[in-house]
Backbone bond lengths (Angstrom), bond angles and torsions (degrees), N, CA, C in turn:
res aa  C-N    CA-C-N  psi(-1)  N-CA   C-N-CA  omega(-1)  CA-C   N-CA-C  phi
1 X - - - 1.451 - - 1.530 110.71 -
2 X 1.404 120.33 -31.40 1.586 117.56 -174.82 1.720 102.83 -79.35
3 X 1.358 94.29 -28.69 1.678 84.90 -179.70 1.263 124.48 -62.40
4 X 1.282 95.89 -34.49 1.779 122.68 -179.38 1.624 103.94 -45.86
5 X 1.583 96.66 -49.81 1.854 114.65 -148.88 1.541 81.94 -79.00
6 X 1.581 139.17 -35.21 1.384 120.27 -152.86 1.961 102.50 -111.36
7 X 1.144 98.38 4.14 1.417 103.27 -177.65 1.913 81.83 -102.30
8 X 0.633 164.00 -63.44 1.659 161.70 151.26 1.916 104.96 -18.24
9 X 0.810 82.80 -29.97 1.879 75.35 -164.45 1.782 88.08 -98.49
10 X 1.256 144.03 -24.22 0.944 145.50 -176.63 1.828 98.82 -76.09
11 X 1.132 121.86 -70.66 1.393 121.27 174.36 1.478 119.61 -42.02
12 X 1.631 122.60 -24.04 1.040 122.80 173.16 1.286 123.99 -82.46
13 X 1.429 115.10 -16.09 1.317 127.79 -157.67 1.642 90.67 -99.76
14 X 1.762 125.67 -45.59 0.960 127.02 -170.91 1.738 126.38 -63.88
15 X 1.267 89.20 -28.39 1.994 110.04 172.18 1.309 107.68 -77.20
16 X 1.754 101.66 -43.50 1.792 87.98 -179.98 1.623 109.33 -52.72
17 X 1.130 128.50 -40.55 1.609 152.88 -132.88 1.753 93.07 -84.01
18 X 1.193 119.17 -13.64 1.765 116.24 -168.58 1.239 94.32 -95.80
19 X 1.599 110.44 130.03 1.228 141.72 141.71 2.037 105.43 -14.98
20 X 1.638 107.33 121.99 1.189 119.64 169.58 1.225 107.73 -42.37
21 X 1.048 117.46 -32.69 2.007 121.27 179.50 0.890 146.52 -66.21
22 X 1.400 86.74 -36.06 1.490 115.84 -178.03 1.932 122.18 -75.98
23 X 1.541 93.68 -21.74 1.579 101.00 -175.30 1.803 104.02 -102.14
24 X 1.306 93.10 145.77 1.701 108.54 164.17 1.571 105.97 -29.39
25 X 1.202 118.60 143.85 1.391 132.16 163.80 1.939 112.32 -83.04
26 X 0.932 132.69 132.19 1.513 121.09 156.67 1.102 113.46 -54.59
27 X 1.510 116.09 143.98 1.241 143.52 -168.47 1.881 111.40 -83.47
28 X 1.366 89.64 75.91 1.709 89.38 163.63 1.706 140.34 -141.38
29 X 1.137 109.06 -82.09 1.759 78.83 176.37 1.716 103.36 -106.99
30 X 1.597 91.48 170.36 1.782 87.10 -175.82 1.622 115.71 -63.28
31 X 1.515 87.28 159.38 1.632 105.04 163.09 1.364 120.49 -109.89
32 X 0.905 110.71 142.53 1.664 120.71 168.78 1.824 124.79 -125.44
33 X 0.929 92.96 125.56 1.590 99.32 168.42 1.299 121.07 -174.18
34 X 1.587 96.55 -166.40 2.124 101.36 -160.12 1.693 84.58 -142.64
35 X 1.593 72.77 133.71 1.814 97.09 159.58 1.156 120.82 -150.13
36 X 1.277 125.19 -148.73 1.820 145.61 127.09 1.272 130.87 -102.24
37 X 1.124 89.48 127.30 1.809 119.87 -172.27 1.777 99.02 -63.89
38 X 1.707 109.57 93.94 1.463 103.00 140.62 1.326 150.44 -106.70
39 X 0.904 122.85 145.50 1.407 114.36 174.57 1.863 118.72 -29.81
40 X 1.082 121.22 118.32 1.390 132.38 157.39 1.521 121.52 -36.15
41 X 1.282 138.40 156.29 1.525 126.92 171.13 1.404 101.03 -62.69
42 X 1.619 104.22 -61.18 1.449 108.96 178.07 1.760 130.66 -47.46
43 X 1.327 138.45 156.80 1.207 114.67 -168.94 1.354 103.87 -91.08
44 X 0.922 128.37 162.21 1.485 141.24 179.30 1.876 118.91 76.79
45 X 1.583 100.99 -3.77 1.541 102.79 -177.57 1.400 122.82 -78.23
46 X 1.266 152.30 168.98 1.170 142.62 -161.48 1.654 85.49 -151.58
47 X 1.687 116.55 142.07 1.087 131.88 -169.45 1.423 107.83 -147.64
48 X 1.638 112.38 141.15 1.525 107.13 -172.07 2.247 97.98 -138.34
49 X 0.981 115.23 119.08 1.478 121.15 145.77 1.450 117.18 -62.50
50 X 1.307 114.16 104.72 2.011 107.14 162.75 1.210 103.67 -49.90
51 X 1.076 115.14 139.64 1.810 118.07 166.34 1.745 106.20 -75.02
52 X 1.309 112.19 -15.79 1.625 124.56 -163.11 1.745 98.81 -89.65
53 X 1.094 116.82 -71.15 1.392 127.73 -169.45 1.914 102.44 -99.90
54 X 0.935 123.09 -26.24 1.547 110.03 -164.33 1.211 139.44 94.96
55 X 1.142 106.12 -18.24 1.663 130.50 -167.87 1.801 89.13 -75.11
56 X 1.970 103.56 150.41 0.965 85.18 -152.06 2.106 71.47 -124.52
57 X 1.493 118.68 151.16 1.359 123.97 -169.41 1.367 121.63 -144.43
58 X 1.329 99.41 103.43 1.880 120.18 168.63 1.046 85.93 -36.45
59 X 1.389 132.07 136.98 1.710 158.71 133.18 1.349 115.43 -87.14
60 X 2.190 117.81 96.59 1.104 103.18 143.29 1.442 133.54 -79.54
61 X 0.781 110.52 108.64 1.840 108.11 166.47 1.393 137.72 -101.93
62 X 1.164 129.75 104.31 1.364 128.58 145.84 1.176 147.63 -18.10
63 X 1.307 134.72 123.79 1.378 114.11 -151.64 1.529 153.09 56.55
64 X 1.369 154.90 -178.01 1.258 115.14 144.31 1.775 141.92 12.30
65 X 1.463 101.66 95.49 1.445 106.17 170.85 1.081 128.54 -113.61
66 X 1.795 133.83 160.67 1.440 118.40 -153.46 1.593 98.65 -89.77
67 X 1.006 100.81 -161.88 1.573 91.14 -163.58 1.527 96.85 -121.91
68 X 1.515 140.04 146.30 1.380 146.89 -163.95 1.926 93.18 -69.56
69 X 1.696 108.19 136.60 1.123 90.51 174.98 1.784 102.95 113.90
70 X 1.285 106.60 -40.98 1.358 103.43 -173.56 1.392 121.04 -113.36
71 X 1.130 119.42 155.89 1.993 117.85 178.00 1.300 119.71 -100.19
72 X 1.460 99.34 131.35 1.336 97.66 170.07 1.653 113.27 -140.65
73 X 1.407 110.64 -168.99 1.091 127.31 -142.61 1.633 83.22 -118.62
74 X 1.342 142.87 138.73 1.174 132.20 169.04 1.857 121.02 -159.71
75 X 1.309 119.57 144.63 1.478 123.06 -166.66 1.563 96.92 -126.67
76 X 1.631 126.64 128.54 1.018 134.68 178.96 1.441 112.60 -142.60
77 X 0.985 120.65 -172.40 1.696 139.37 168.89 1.760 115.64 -141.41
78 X 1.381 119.29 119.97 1.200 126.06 167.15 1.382 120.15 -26.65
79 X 0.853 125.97 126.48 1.598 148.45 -174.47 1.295 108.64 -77.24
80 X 1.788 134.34 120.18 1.431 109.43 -173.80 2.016 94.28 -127.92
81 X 1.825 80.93 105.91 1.721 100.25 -155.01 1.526 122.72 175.62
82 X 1.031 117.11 -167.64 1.782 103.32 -171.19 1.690 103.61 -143.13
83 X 0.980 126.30 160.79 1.675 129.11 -148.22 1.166 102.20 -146.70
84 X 1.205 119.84 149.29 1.700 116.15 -172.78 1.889 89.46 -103.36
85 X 0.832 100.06 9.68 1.329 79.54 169.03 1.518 129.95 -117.87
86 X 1.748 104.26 27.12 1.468 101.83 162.45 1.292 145.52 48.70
87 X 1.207 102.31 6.18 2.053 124.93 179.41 1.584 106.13 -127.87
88 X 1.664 98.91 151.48 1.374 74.23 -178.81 1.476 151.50 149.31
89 X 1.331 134.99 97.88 1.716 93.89 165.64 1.842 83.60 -105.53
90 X 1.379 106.97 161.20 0.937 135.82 -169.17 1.969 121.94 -81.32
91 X 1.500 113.20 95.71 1.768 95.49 -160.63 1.269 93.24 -125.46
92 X 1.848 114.90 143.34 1.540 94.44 156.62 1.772 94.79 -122.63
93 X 1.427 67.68 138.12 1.926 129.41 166.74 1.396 93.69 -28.61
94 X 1.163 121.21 109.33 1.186 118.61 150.32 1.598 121.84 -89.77
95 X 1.516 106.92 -40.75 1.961 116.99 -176.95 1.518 93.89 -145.87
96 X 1.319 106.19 118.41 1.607 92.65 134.28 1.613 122.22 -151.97
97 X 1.403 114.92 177.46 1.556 115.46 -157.08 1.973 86.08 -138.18
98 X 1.840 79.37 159.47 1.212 97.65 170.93 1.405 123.11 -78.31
99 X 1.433 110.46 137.72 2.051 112.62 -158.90 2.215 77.21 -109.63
100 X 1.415 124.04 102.86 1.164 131.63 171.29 1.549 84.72 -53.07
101 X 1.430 118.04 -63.99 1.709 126.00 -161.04 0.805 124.92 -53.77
102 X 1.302 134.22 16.47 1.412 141.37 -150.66 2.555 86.21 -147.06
103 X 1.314 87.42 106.42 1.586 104.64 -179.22 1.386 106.13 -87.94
104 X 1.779 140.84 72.34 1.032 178.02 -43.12 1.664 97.12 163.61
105 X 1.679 138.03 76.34 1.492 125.60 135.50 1.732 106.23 -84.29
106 X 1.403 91.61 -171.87 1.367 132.09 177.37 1.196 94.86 -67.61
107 X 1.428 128.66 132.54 1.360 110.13 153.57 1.192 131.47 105.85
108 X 1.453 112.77 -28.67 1.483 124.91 -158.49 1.647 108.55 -154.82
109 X 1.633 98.23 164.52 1.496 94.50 -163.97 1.417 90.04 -78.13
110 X 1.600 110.87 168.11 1.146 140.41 152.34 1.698 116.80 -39.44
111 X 1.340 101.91 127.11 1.251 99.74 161.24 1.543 137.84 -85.07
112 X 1.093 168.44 138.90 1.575 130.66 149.62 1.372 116.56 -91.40
């Protein structure tokens, strides 16, 4: 029975313990924003900083994706789920477009 009680209190303690980032967002109204598209740690992930708020957002997308390097303009909904790519809150992509206005290196914030 104690094993029971500390193998339970261990799982609880370990979920509390994850990074706000790291977990699925609840599924509610859209988001929108503009950044630059970086590369993810993971390979194939796509990652965006708002230039507005900061918050930084795994992009699943469908179809057509922007290319690392470039800014865009983008509208999603929280993802209610987990991502191998570990950055993040988690949105899928409903639209997004290329932000020309948005001065996009390696490395560095965005300009406008």
């Amino acid at each position: 029975m104690t094993r029971v009680v500390l193998a339970v209190a261990m799982i609880v303690l370990v979920g509390s313990a994850l990074p706000a980032e790291l977990t699925a967002a609840p599924k509610t109204d859209q988001v929108r924003a503009e950044g630059c598209v970086e590369a993810g740690v993971e390979a194939g992930c796509l990652v965006v900083k708002d230039v507005k708020s900061g918050t930084l957002y795994n992009l699943r997308i469908k179809g057509p994706r922007p290319q690392v390097g470039e800014g865009i303009d983008f509208v999603g909904v929280p993802f209610d789920g987990v991502s191998i790519c570990m950055q993040g809150i988690i949105l899928d992509v409903s639209k997004w477009t290329r932000k020309e206005s948005l001065k996009c290196t390696q490395g560095e914030a965005p300009k406008k």
